[in-house]
C-alpha positions as CSV (number, residue, x, y, z in Angstrom):
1,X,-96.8,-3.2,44.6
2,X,-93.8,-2.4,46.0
3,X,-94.5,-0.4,49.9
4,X,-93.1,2.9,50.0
5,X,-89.8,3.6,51.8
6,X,-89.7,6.0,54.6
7,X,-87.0,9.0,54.3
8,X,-85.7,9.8,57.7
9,X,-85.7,13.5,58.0
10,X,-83.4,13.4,61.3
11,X,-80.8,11.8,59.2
12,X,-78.0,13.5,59.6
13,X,-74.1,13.6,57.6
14,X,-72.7,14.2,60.7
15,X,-73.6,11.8,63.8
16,X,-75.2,12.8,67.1
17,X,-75.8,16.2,67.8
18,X,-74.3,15.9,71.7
19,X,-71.6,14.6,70.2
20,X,-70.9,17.3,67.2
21,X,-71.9,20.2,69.5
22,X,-69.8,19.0,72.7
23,X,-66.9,18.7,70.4
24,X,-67.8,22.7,69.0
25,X,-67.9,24.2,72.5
26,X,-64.7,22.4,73.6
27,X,-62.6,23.6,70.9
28,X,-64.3,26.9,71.7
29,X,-63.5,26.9,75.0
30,X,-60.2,25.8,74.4
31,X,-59.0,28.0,71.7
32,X,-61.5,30.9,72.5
33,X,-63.2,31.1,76.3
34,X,-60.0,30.1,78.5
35,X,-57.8,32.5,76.9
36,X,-60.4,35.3,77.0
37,X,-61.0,34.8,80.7
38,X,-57.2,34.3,81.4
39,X,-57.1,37.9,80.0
40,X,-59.3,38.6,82.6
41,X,-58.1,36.7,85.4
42,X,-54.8,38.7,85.2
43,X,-56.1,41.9,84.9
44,X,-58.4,41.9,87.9
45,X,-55.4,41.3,89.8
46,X,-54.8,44.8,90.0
47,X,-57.1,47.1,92.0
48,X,-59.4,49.3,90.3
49,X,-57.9,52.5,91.2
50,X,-54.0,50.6,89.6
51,X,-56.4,49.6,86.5
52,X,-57.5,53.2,86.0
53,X,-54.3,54.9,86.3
54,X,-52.3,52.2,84.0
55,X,-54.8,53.0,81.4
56,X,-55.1,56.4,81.9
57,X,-51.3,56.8,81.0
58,X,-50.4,59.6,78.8
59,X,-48.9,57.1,76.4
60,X,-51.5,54.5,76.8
61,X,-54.2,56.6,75.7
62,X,-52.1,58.0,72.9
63,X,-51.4,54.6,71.8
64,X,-55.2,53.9,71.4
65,X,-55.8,56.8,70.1
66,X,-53.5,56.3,67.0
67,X,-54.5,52.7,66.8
68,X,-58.1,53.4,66.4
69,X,-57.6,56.6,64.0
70,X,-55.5,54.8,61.8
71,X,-57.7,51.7,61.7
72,X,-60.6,53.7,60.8
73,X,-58.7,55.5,58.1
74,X,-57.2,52.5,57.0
75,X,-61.0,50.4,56.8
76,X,-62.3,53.4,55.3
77,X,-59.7,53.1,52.5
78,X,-60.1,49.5,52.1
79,X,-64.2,49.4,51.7
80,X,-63.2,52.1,48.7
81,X,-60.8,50.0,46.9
82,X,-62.0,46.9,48.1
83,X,-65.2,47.4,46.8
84,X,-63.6,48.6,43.0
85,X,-61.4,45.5,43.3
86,X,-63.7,43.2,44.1
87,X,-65.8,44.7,41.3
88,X,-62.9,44.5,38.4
89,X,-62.6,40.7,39.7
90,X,-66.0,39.7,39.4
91,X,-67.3,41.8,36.3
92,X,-64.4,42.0,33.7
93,X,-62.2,39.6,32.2
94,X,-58.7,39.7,31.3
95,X,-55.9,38.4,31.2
96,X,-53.8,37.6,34.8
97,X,-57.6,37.8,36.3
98,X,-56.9,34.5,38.1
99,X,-53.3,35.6,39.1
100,X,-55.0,38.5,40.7
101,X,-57.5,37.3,42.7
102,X,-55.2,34.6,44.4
103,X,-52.3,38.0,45.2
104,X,-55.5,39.4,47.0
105,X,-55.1,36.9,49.5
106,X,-51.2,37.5,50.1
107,X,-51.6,39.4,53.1
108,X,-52.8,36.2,54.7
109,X,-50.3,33.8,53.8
110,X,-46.9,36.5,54.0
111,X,-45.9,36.4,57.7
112,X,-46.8,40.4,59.0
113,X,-43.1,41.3,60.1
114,X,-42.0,40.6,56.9
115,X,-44.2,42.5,55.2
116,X,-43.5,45.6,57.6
117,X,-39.9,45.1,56.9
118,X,-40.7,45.5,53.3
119,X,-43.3,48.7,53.7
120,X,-40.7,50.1,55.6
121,X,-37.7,49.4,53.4
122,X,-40.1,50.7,50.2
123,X,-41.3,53.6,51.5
124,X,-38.0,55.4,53.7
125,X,-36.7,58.4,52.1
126,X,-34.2,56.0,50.2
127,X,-36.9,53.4,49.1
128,X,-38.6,53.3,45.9
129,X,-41.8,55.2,46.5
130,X,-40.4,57.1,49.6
131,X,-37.7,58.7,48.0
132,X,-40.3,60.2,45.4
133,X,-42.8,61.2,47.7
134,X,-39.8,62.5,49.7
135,X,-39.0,65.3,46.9
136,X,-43.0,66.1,47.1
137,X,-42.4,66.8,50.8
138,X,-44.6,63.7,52.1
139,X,-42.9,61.3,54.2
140,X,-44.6,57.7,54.7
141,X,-42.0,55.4,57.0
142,X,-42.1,56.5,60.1
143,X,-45.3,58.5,60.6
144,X,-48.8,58.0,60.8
145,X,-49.3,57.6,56.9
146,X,-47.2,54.6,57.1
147,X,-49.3,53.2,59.6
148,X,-52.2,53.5,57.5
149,X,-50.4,52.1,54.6
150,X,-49.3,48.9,56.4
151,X,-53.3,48.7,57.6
152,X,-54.3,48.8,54.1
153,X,-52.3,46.1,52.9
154,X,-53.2,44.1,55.7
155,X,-56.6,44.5,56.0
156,X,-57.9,44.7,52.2
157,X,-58.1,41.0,51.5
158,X,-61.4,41.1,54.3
159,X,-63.0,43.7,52.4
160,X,-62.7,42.3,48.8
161,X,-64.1,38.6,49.9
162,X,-66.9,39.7,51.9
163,X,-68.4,41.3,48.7
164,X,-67.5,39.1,45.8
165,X,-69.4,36.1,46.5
166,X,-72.1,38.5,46.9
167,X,-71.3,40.6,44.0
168,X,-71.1,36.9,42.1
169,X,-74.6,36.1,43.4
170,X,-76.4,39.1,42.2
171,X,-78.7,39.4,39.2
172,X,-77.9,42.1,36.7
173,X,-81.6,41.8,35.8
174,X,-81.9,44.3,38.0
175,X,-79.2,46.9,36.8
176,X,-80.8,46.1,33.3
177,X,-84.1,47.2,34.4
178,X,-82.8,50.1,35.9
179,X,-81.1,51.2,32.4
180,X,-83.9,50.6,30.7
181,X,-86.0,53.4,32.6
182,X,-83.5,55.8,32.1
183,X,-81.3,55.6,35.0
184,X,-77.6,56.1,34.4
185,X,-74.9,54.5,35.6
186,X,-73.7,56.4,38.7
187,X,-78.0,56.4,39.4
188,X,-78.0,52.6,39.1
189,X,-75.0,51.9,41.1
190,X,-75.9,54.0,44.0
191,X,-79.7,52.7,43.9
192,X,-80.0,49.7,43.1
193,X,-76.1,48.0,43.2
194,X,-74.8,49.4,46.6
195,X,-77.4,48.8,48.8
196,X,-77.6,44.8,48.2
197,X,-73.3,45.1,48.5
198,X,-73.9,47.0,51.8
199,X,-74.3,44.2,54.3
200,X,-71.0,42.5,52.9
201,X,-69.4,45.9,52.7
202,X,-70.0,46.5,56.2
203,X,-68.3,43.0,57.2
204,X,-65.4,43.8,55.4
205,X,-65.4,47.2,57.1
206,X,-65.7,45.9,60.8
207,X,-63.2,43.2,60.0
208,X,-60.3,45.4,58.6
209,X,-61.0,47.8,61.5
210,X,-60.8,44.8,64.3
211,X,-57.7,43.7,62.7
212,X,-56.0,46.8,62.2
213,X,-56.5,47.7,66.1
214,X,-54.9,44.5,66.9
215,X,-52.4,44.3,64.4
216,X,-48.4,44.3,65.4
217,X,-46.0,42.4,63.4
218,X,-46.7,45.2,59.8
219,X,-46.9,48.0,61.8
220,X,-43.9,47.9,64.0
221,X,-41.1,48.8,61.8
222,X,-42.9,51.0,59.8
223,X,-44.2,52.9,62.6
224,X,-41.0,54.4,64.2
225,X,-43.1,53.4,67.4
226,X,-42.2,57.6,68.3
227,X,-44.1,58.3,71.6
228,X,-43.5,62.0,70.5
229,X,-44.0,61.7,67.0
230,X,-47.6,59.8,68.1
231,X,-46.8,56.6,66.4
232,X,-46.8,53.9,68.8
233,X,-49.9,51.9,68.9
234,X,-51.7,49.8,71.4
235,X,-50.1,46.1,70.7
236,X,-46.7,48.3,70.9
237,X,-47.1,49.0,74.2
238,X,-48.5,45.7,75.4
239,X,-44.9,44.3,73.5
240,X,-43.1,46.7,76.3
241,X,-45.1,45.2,79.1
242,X,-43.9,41.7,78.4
243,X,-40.5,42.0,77.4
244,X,-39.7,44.2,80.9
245,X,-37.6,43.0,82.8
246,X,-40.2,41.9,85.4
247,X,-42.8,40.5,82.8
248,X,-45.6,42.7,83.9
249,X,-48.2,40.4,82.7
250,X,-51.0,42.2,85.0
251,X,-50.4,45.3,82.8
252,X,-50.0,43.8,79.7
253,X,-53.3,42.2,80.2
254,X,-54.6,45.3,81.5
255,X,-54.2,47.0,78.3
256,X,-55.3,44.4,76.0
257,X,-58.4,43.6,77.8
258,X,-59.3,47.9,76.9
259,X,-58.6,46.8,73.4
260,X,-61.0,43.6,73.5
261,X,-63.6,45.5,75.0
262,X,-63.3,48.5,72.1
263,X,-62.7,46.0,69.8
264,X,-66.0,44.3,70.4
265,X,-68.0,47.4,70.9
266,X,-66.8,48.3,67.1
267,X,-67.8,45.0,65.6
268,X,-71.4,44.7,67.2
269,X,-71.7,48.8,66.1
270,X,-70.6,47.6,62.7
271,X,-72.9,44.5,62.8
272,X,-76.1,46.6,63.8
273,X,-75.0,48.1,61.0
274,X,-75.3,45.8,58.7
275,X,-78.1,44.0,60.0
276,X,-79.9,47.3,59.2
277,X,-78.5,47.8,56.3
278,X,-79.8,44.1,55.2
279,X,-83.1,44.5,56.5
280,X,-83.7,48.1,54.6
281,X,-82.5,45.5,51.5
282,X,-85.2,42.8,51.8
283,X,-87.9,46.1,52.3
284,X,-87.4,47.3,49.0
285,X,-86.9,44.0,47.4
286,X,-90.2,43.2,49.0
């Protein structure tokens, strides 16, 4: 009788867990902790009353003002169409299915000045779409609308895979059930669809909002970057900071470390969110 072999539990693919994790929190703090507190190392250069009145600049605050709208508008839009898209992806077929699910991920490989280049180009009042919605008195280049355009294309892609590999994952079983009580479709979707996409929608949502606050490269031609017209937005005016003459790096930091801290009270808003939203899921699924 052959003795029984013993399976090491603690066996692991990956060797050593001093090892594995001192090599995790040295590329963090390489690629993630030093830069952050670099932000903040130049911005307490300046006293707190200089700190208060750089951000408490007229054009400053409109800056974040029309970053943060148009972010919200923009994520708003997204978790709309994302949501249908991600649906037509993962519930139909057709033919280019396969061609359209890799475009979705464009945004992420097209360098982001080119595609403001093209936005802006597209939608002036001699572009293709702008010169149509010109005649119908709406003007897109130039304005906050074209802000929010450029966000959209930008920040889409987050909201259509956060919810298709959940969307993949979950059983229609449920949706069949739901039919065969009587419910109809707008009843099942609302009741028994959306709230196990809601988790997943939220991500999307709090990830097309943080990178529509920070974004730059779309938005810069197709804004006008108008201090009048209310179009310049936050990265904007960091962009002026460090290509002054002087390289007012104190400032520029200044001013983006605002944006980190709203950008990170949005995200753990949007992730109490979802971790709410997720909890209220496994209660009735209980």
């Amino acid at each position: 009788m052959e003795p029984k072999k013993v399976v090491n539990n603690k066996a692991r693919v990956i060797p050593g867990f001093g090892l594995s994790l001192g090599v995790v929190l040295t590329m963090l703090s390489v690629l993630v902790l030093i830069p952050l507190m670099s932000v903040l190392g130049y911005a307490f250069r300046m006293t707190p009353q200089e700190f208060w009145q750089l951000i408490t600049r007229p054009n400053v605050i409109g800056a974040f003002g029309t970053s943060l709208l148009c972010s919200l508008i923009a994520a708003a839009v997204n978790s709309v169409f994302g949501l249908l898209l991600a649906w037509v992806l993962v519930r139909y077929d057709f033919p280019g299915k396969r061609l359209m699910d890799g475009l979705i991920e464009l945004p992420f490989a097209l360098p982001t000045a080119v595609a403001g280049i093209t936005l802006s180009k597209m939608y002036s009042t001699k572009g293709v779409l702008g010169a149509a919605l010109a005649r119908l008195g709406i003007r897109v280049s130039y304005t906050r609308l074209g802000l929010v355009v450029a966000l959209v294309f930008v920040g889409i892609p987050f909201v259509v895979r956060a919810i298709q590999p959940v969307l993949e994952g979950l059983d229609r079983k449920y949706e069949e059930a739901a039919h065969m009580l009587g419910a109809g479709r707008a009843r099942t979707f609302f009741r028994v669809v959306l709230p196990e996409l809601m988790p997943a929608l939220w991500t999307g949502f709090g990830l097309a909002l943080a990178r529509g606050l920070g974004e730059y490269g779309s938005v810069v031609y197709i804004s006008g970057n108008s201090e009048k017209n209310g179009t310049q937005v936050v990265s904007y005016v960091i962009m002026q900071k460090l290509n002054a003459g002087n390289m007012d790096y104190e400032s520029a930091t200044a001013i983006a470390l605002v944006l980190l801290a709203v950008s990170f009270l949005l995200l753990l808003f949007v992730n109490i969110l979802q971790v709410r939203a997720a909890r209220r899921t496994r209660e009735r699924g209980a």
